[in-house]
N, C-alpha and C positions, 0 to 999 in steps of 0.2 A: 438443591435449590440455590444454592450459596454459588456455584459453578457456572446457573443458566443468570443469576444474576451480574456477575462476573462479564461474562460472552455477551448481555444485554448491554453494557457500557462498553464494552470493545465496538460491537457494532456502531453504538454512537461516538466511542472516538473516531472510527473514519468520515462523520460528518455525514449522515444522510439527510437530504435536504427539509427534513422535519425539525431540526435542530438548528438551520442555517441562524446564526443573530439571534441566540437564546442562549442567553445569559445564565439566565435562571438553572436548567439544568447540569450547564460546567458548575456553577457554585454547588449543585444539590449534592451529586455526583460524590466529592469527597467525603461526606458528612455521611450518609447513607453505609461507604467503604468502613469507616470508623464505628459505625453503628454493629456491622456486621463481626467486627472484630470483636465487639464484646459478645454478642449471641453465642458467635461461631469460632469463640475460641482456642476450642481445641483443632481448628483446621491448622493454626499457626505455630500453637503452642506445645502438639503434640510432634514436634519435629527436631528430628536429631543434627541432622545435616549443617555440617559448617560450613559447605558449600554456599550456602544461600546467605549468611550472613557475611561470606566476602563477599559475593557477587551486590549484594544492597549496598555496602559499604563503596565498594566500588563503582556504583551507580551513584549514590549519593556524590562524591569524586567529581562525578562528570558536570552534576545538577548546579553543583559551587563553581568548579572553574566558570560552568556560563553562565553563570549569574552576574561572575564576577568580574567576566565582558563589559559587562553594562552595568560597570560599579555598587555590585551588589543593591539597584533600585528594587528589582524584581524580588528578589532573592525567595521571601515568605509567601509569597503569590505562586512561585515556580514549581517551592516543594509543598507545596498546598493540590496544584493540580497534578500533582506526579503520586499523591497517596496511593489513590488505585493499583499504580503499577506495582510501588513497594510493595504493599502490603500482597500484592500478588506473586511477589519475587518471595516473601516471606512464608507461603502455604505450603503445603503438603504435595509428593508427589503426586497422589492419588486424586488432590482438588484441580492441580496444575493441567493432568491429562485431559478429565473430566471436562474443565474450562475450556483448552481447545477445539473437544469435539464437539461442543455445544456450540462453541463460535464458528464452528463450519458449517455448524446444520441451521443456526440462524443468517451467515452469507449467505447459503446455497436458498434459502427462503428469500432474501430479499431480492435476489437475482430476476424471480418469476415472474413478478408483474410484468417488468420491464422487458423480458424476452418475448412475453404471451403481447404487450405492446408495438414489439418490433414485428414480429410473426404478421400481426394482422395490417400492420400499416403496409408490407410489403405484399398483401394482396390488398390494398388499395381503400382499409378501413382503419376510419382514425377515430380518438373516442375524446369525449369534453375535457380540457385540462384550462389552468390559469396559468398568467405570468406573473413566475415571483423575479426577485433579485436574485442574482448570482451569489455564492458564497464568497468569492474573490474580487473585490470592489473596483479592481485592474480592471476584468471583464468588462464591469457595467460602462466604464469609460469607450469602453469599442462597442456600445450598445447590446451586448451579449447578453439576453435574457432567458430565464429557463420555461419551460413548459411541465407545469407540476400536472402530474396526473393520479389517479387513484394508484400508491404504491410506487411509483416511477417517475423519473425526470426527463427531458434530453431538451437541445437548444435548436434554434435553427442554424446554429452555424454548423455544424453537420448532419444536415438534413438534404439527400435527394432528391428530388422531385421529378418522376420521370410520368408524366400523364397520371395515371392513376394510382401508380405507384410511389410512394417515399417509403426511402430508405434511411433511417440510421440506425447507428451506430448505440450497442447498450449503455447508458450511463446506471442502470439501474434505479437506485436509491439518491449515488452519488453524483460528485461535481464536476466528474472529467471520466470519463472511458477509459485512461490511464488507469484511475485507481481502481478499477473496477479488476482490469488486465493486468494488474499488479498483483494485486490480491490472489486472486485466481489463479496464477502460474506459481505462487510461494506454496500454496495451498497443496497443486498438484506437485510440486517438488516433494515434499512432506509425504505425500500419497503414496507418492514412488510411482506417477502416473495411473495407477490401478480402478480402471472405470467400471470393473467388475464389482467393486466390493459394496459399493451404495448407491444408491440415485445421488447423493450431494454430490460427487464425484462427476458422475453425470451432468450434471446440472452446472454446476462449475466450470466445466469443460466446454459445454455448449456457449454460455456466459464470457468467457476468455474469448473463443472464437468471433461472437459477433461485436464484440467491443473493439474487435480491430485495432486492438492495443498494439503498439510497436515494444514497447517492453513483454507484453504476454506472447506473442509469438519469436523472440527471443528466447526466453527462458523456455518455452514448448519446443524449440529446437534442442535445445541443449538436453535439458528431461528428454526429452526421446534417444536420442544420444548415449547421455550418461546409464539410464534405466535400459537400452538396448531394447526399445519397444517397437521392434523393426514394422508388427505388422500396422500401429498407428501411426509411426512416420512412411511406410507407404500410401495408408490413407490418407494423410497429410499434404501429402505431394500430389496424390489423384487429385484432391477436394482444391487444391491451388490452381493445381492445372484448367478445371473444369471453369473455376471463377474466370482465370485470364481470358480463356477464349468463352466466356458465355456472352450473349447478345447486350445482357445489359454491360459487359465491359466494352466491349466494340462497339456498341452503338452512343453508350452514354460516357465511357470511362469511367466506371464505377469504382472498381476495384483497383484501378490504378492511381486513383485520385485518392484514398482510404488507405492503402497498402501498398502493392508493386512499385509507387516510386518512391516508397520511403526505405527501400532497398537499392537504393540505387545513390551513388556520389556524384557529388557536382561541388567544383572548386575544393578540392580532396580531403571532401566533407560529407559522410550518409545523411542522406536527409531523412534520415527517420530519427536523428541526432536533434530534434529539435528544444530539446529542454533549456535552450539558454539562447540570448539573443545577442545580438552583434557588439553592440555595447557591452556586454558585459566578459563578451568573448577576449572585446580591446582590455576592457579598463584589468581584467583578469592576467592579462599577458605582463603589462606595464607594473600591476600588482608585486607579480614572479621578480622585476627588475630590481625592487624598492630596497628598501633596509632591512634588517637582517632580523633587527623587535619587530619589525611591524608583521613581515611575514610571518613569524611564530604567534604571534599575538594578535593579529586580526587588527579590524579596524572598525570593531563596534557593530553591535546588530542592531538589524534594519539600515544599516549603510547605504546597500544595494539598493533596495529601494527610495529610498532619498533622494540620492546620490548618482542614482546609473541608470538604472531602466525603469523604476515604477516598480518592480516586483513580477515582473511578467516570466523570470525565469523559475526553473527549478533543477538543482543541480547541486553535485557536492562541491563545486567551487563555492557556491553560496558560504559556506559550512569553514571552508579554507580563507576566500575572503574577510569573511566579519568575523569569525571566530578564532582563527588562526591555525596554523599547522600543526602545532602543541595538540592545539583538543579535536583536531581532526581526528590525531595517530589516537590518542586516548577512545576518543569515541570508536574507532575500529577494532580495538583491544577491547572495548566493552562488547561489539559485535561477538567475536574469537570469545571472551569472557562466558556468553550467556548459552553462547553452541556449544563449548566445552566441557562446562559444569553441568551439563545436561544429556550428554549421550554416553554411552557406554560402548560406541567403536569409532573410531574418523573414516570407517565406509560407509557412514550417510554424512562426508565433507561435501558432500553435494547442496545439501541443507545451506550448511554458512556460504557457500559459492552464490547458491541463490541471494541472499541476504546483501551480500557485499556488491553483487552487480546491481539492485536494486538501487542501492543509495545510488549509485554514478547518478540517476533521474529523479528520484525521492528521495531526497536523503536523511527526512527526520522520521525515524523510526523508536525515538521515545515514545512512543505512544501506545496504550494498553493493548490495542491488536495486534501492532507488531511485534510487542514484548509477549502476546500469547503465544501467537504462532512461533517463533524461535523458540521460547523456551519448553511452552504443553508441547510443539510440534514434535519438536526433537526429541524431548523423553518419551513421546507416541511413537514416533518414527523408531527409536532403538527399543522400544519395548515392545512392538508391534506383536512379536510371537506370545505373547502374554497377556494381551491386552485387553481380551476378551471375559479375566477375570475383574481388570478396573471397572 
């Protein structure tokens, strides 16, 4: 129970749009994690491992330097909504696995609506939804609003309309098809791409593909690659091929407009590179020029937004600008930190390769789902021959 409750707040730290501007449950959140630690604890208590008491300490490390960015204001607010992860860092092998494979089989759930959505809009049926507000208050400035539905979101700013047909793109639960495509490629890294072994897998898989993520078909490159899954990077490349030349790409550009030219460079730049904006591209450069404190140390968070663009990027320059170089390198060492004290061979280095390309685009992965997946993933993933007894 303690595990699906665990995978219940991971799912809500990626922000499904039921949470969007609710306050109420980030405060509940910790308080409940604390609760639990007295019920349940022998999950924490019954634990030998010195590993996990560096690895928190060490986390803890990182919580202070950025706090201390921004003059230690924050500081008791910071490690207030970081308990979850502690006290998650602080559990048992056996609760840690348990938690990831529950947070996969509640992703791979929340994926459905929104594909069984996409499925029927693309034969030309659409079902009652409302418009809320975006999660990101940048959007609502470019009038970007969501369309909530039972179980599922998406916007009209990626939405086709071809006669009877709309097509978008999965958001699922969530606020961008990035995260969605994010999620899903880490997931199938961890897996070892294996779509034999469950429907989540399944379903995951399918979910990645229609979210037309430029991060998830990245990492699905590589994972096929790395896993040597020759006969689904065959399919891969038939099911590419078929999209290019299908009528709705020729007739309407569909798929070019979503994918194919975000494969492609212009002013010797991929435009599927689009996590950071021009502004931030300048002021980043001029940045690199500066003083020698400022670059180690940043220049204060939420700078960028202030100061440069609004917030409309996402990017680990973000992380480098207002935080500085220092706790960049640190924060990477926590990455290498949390892969390490968690596998028992560097032949699934695949895992942290996943992880590290990740940030280039997303780069705050403090957060309980990504601190599940790296760490339950990777003691799943090196324990996988046994794992059938957890």
């Amino acid at each position: 129970m303690l595990s699906i409750f665990y995978a219940i707040i991971g799912i809500i730290s990626l922000q499904p749009y039921f949470v969007w501007n609710n306050k109420l449950i980030a405060y509940a959140i910790p308080i409940l994690c604390m609760f639990c630690l007295i019920i349940k604890s022998n999950i924490y208590l019954n634990n030998s491992n010195r590993k996990n008491i560096i690895v928190i300490i060490f986390y803890i490390i990182i919580i202070y330097f950025n706090a201390s960015i921004n003059n230690f204001k924050n500081l008791v607010a910071i490690f207030y909504f970081q308990i979850p992860v502690l006290l998650y860092l602080l559990g048992n092998k056996t609760f840690k696995i348990k938690t990831y494979k529950c947070l996969v089989m509640l992703f791979a759930l929340s994926l459905i609506p929104g594909i069984i959505i996409c499925l029927f809009n693309f034969m030309g049926i659409d079902f009652s939804y409302t418009i809320i507000e975006p999660l990101n208050k940048v959007k609502a400035l470019y009038d970007i609003n969501y369309r909530r539905y039972l179980g599922a979101v998406n916007t009209t700013q990626d939405t086709i309309n071809m006669g009877r047909v709309i097509f978008n793109k999965l958001y699922a639960m969530y606020d961008e098809p990035g995260a969605v495509g994010t999620v899903c490629g880490l997931i199938l890294f961890i897996e070892k791409l294996d779509l034999k072994k469950n429907v989540e897998n399944k379903i995951i898989f399918i979910g990645g593909l229609i979210s037309f993520s430029f991060a998830f078909y990245i990492l699905l490159i590589i994972n096929l690659i790395v896993c040597k899954k020759y006969k689904i990077l065959a399919f891969f490349i038939l099911l590419l091929t078929i999209l290019n030349f299908s009528s709705l790409n020729k007739d309407y550009g569909v798929f070019d407009k979503i994918l194919f030219n975000r494969f492609t460079v212009s002013d010797n730049k991929l435009n599927g590179d689009n996590r950071t904006s021009p502004e931030l591209d300048y002021a980043y450069k001029q940045f690199l020029k500066g003083d020698v404190k400022t670059i180690l140390m940043g220049k204060g968070d939420g700078y960028i937004t202030n100061n440069i663009d609004g917030g409309v990027s996402s990017t680990y320059k973000i992380f480098i600008y207002e935080r500085g170089l220092i706790f960049f390198i640190l924060y990477l060492i926590l990455v290498v930190v949390l892969y390490y004290t968690n596998t028992n061979s560097i032949k699934n280095y695949y895992i942290l390769l996943a992880f590290i390309l990740s940030i280039y685009q997303r780069p705050n992965i403090l957060i309980l789902a990504y601190i599940v997946l790296i760490v339950g993933g990777t003691l799943y993933n090196s324990n996988s021959e046994n794992i059938n007894a957890i």
